[in-house]
matplotlib code that plots the C-alpha trace (Angstrom):
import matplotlib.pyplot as plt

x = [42.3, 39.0, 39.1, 36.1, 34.2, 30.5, 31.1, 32.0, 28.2, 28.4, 31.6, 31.5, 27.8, 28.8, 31.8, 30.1, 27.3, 29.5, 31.0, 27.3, 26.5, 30.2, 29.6, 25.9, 27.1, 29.9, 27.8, 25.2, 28.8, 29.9, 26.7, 26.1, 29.9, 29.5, 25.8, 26.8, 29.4, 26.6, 27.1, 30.7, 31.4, 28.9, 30.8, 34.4, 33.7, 34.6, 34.5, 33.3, 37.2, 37.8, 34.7, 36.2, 39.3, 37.3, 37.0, 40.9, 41.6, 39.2, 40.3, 44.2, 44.6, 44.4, 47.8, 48.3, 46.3, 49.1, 51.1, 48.1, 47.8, 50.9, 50.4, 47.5, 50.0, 51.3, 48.3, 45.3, 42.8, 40.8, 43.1, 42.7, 39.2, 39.7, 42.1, 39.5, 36.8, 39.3, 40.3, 36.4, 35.8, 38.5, 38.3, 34.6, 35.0, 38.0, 35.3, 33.9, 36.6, 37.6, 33.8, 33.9, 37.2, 36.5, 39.6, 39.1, 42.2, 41.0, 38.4, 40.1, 42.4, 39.4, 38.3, 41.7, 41.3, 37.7, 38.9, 42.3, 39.6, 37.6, 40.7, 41.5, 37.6, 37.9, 40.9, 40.2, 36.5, 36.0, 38.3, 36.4, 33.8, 34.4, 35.8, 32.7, 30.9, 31.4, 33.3, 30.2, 28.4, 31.3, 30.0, 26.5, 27.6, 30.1, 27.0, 25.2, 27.6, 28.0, 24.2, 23.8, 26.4, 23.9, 20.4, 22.2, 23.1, 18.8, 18.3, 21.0, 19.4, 16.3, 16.9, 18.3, 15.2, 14.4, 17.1, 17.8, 14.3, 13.5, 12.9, 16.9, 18.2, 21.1, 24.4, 25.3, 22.2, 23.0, 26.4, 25.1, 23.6, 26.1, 28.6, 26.3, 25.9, 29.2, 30.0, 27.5, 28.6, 32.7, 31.3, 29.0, 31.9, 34.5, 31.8, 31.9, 35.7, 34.7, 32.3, 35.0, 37.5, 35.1, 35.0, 38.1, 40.0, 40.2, 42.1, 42.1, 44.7, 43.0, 39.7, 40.9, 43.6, 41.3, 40.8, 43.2, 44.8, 48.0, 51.4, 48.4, 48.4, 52.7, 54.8, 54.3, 51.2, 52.5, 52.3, 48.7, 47.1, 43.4, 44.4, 46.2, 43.5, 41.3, 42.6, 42.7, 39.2, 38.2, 39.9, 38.3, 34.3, 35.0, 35.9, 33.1, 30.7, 32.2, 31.6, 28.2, 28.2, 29.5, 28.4, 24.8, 22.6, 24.6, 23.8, 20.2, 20.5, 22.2, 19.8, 20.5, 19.7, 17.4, 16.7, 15.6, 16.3, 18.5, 16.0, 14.5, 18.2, 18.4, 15.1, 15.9, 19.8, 17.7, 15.9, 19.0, 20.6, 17.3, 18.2, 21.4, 20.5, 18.3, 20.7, 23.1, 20.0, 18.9, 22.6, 22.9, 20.2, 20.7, 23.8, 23.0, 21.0, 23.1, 27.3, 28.4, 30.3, 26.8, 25.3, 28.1, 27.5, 23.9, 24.9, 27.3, 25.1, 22.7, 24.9, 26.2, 22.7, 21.8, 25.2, 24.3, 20.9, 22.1, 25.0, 22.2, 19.0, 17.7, 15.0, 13.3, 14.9, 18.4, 17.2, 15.6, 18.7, 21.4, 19.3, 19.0, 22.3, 22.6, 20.7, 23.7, 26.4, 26.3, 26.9, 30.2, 32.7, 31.9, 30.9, 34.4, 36.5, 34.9, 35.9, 39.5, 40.8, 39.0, 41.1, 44.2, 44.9, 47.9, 48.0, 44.9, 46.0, 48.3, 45.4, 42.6, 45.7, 45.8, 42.4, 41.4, 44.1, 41.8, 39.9, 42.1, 40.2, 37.7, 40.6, 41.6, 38.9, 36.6, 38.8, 39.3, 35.4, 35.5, 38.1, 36.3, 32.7, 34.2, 35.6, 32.8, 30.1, 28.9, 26.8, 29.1, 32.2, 29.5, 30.7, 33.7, 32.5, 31.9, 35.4, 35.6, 32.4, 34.3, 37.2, 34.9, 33.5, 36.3, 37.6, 34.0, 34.2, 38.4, 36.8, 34.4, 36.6, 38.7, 35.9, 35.1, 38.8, 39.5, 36.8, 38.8, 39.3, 36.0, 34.8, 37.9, 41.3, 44.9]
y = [-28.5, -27.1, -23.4, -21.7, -20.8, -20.6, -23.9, -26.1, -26.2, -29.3, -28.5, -24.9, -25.0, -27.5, -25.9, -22.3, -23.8, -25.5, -22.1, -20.6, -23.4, -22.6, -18.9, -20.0, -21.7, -19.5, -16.5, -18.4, -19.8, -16.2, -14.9, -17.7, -16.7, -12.9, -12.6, -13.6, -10.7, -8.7, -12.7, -12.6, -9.1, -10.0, -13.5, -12.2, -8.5, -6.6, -3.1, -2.0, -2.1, -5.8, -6.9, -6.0, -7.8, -10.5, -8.6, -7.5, -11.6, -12.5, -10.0, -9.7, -12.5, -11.0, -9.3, -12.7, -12.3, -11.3, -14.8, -16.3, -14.7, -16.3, -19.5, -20.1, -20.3, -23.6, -24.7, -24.5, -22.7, -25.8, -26.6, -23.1, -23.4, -26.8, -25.2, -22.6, -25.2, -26.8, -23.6, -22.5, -25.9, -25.9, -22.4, -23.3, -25.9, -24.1, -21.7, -24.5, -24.6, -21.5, -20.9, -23.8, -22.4, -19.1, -18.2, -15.2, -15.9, -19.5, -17.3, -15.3, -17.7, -19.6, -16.3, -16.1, -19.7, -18.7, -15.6, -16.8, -19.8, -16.6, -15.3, -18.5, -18.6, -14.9, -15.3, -18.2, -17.8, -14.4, -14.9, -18.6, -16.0, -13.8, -16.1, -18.7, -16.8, -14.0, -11.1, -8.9, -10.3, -10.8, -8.4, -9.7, -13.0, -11.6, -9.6, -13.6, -15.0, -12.7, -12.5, -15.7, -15.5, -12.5, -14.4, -17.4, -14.4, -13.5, -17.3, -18.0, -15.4, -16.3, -19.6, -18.7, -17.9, -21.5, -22.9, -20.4, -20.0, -16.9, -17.6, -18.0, -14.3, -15.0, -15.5, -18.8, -20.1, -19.7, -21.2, -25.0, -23.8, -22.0, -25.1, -27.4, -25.0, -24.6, -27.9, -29.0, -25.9, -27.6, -30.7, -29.6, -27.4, -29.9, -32.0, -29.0, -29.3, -32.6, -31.2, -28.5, -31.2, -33.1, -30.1, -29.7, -26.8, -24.2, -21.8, -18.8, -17.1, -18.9, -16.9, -13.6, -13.9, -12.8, -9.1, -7.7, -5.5, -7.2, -5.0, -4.1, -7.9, -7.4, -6.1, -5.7, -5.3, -2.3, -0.9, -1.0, 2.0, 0.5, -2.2, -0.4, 2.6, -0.2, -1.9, 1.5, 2.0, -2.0, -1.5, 1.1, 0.2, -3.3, -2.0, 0.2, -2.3, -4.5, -1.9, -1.5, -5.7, -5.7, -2.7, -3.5, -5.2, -2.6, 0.5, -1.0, -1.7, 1.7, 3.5, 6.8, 5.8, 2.6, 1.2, -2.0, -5.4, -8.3, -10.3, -7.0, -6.7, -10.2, -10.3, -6.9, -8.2, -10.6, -7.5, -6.1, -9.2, -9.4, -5.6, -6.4, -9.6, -7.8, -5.2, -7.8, -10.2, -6.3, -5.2, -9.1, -7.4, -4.0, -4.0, -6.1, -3.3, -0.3, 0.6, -0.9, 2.8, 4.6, 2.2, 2.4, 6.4, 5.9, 3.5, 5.7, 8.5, 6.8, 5.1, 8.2, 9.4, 7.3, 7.1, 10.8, 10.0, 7.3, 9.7, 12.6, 10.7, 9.0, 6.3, 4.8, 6.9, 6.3, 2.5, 2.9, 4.5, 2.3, -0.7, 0.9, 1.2, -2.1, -2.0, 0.7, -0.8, -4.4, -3.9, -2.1, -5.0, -7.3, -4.7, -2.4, -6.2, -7.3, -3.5, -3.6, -6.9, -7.2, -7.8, -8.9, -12.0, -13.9, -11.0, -12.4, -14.1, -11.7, -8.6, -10.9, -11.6, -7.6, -6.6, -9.2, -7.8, -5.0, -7.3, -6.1, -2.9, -5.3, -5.8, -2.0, 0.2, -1.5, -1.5, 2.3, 2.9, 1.5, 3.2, 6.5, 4.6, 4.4, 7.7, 9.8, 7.3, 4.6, 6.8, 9.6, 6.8, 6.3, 9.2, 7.6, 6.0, 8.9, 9.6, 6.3, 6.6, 9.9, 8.6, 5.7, 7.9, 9.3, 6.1, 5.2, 8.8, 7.7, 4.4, 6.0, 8.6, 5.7, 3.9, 6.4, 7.3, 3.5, 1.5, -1.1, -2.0, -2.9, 0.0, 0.0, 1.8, 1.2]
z = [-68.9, -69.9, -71.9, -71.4, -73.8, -75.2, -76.9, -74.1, -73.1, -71.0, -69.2, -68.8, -67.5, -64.8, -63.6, -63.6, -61.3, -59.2, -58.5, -58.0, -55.2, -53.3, -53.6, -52.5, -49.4, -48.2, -47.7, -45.9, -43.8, -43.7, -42.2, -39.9, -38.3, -38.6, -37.5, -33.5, -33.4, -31.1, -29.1, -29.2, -27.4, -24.7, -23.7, -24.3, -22.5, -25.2, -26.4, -30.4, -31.4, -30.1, -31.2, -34.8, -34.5, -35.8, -39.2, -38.7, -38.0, -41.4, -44.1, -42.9, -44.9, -48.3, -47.6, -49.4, -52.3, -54.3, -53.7, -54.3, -58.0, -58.3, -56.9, -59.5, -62.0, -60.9, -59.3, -61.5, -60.3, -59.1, -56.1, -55.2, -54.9, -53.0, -51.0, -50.2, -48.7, -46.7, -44.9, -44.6, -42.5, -40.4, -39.2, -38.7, -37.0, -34.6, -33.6, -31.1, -29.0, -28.6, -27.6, -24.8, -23.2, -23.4, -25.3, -28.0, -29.6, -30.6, -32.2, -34.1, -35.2, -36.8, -38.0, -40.1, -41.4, -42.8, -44.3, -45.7, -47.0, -48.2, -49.7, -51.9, -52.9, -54.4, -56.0, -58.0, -58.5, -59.6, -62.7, -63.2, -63.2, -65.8, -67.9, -68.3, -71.1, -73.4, -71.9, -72.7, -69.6, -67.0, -64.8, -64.9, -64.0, -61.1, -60.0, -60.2, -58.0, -55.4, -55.3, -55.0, -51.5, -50.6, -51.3, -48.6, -46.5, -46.1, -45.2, -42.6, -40.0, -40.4, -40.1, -36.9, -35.7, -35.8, -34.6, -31.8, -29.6, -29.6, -25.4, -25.3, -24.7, -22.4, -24.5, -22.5, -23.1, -26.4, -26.9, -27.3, -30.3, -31.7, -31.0, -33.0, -35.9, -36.5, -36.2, -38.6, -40.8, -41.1, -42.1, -44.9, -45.8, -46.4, -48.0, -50.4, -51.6, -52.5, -55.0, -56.2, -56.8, -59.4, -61.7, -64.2, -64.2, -66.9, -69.1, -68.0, -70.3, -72.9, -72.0, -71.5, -73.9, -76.7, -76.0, -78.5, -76.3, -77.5, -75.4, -72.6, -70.9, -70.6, -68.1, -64.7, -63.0, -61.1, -64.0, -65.0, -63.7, -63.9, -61.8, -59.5, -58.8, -58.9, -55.8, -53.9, -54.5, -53.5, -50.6, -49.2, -50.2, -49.2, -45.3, -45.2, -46.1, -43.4, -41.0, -41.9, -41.3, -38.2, -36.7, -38.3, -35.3, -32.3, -34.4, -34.1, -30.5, -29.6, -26.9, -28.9, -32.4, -33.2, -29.8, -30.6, -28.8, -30.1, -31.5, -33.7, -34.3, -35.9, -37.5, -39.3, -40.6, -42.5, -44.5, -44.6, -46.5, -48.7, -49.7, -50.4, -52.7, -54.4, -55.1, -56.8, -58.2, -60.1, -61.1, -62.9, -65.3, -65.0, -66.4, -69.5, -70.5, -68.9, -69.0, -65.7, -64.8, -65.0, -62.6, -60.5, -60.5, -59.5, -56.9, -55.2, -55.0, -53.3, -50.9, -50.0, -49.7, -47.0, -44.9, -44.0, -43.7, -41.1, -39.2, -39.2, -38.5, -35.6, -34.9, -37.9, -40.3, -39.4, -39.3, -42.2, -44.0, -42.6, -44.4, -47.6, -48.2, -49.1, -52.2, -53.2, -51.9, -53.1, -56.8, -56.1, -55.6, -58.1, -60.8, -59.6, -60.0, -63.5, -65.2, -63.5, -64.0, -67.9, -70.7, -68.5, -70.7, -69.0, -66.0, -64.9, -62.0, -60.3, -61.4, -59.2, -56.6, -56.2, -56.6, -53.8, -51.7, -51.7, -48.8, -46.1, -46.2, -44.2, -42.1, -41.1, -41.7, -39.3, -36.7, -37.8, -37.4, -34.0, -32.8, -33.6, -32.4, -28.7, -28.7, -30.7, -30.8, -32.9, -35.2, -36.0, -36.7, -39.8, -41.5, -42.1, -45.3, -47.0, -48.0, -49.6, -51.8, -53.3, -54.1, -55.9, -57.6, -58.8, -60.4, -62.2, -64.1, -64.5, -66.2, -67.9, -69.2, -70.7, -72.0, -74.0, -75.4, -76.0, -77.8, -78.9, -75.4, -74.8, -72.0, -70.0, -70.5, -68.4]

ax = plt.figure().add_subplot(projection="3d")
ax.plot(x, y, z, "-o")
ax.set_aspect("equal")
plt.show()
């Protein structure tokens, strides 16, 4: 088993590429699944809360990211990522039939496969992660690697553009091509677990085991209160930004705010993803030169800036607005996750298990925001958000607060 540190150049390097290219690929997956959602509620008749089952049936997974943590322990965290390739594929590939008969709950069920594949992928990768190079730069490099998903994110819709003509409009018409993409999207995929399976596994206790935080790694994780906050506050910015994913191309489309058609819709979630890549692309530098809680603090202040620009607003502005945000929003996750799970030596595991619990936000809160969308409207459910970027905020100044009453522990406190 391979400890990670700066010394093992050849091995580390390999491993924490490998881990670039699969967080590379499963955004541009992830995108290629969610960016039809507009598709989906057309063919299967359904209203803005079933059309978000599909984010319940993805992110209701991570109710098992706890067992997960756990499971790590006697699996390595190389099977875990295996595992996770395995699951993206087949729930790729079980979108296909549940297109050709019609049958949503075919759909969903691949939707759970992908996001219980998603769920593996986060636990296991994000500690790989941090623990590839000096502690210093975790969050840079979790910033990296979730970019990286973000940057395949900008590429899979406009790819679409060529594989799609933009002369198909009618959703039937569109189905053959959707078939074949996902079909050729399962096979790549499981091509990928062979790729994961070649890389050797690593220490992780070894890694973070170094921190000198000595009686803080023991115990129950329950008892952590950074970790625990911490999941809290993942859980409710992760289901806001799925809303703002989902609910993206129809708050476009909507007569009363951007009134555009579906092809505008789809060209402009490509500037969306671009915004939100470059978000995570900046923060990867940004915070090797700035405390991770003070770009946090800017972040949510301008997130919160432009949700009420985008519940108030209407036309270009609320457009406008509703794409900004993910400049703001994208550093939150990965920089939130690298401060909270930090000096966890042999916790590690079971603090990633929790912390990526924090995914079935993605799972409620949409549902949630559609709920209000069909009974107040789409725009106003927006305001929903709002709430969650407070409490955020709270824990960055809880964080920072620590930081600055425990040095020894690096910028973080319990």
């Amino acid at each position: 088993m391979l400890t990670a540190t700066p010394a093992d150049s050849g091995s580390t390097r390999f491993t924490l590429y490998t881990i670039y290219f699969i967080y590379f690929f499963c955004g541009m997956t992830q995108c290629f699944e969610g960016v039809f959602l507009p598709e989906f509620k057309e063919y299967f008749h359904l209203n803005y809360q079933q059309q978000m089952y599909t984010m319940f049936a993805k992110n209701i997974p991570f109710l098992l990211a706890g067992g997960i943590g756990y499971l790590i322990r006697y699996t390595g965290y190389k099977r875990c990522m295996i595992a996770a390739m395995a699951l993206f594929s087949l729930g790729t590939l079980l979108l296909v039939p549940g297109l050709r008969s019609g049958r949503y709950d075919l759909v969903l069920l691949g939707f759970f496969l992908i996001g219980l594949g998603f769920n593996f992928e986060i636990v296991a990768g994000n500690p790989m992660l941090s623990a590839l190079g000096p502690s210093r730069s975790a969050s840079s490099r979790l910033n990296l690697g979730n970019a990286l998903g973000a940057v395949a994110q900008i590429i899979a819709p406009a790819t679409l553009s060529f594989i799609i003509p933009a002369a198909v409009i009618a959703v039937d018409a569109k189905l053959p091509y959707m078939e074949r993409l996902f079909v050729a999207l399962g096979v790549v995929l499981a091509l990928v677990s062979v790729v994961a399976f070649i890389t050797r596994d690593i220490d992780i206790a070894a890694s973070f085991g170094s921190g000198g935080q000595g009686s803080a790694v023991r115990g129950a994780i329950w008892s952590h209160s950074r970790v625990m906050l911490g999941f809290v506050t993942i859980f409710l910015i992760l289901g806001v930004e799925a809303g703002l994913f989902g609910f993206y191309r129809n708050f476009l489309e909507d007569p009363g705010v951007g009134r555009m058609t579906a092809h505008q819709s789809q060209l402009l979630f490509t500037v969306y993803f671009a915004v939100f890549a470059f978000g995570r692309l900046a923060a990867s530098w940004v915070q090797t030169k700035m405390l991770p809680t003070t770009h946090l603090i800017i972040s949510l202040a301008g997130a919160m800036a432009c949700l009420a620009t985008a519940v108030l607003a209407k036309g270009m502005f609320a457009v406008a607005a509703v794409t900004a945000i993910g400049f703001f929003v994208s550093v939150l996750f990965p920089t939130l996750y690298s401060l909270a799970i930090e000096n966890m030596g042999e916790l590690t595991g079971q603090a990633s298990g929790l912390l990526t619990m924090g995914f079935v936000g993605c799972a409620l809160i949409p549902v949630l925001q559609g709920k209000l969308a069909d009974s107040i409207g789409l725009q106003h459910s927006y305001a929903l958000g709002l709430a969650s970027y407070l409490f955020a905020m709270f824990y960055t100044f809880k964080m920072r607060q620590a930081a600055s009453l425990s040095p020894v522990c690096g910028g973080t406190g319990n």
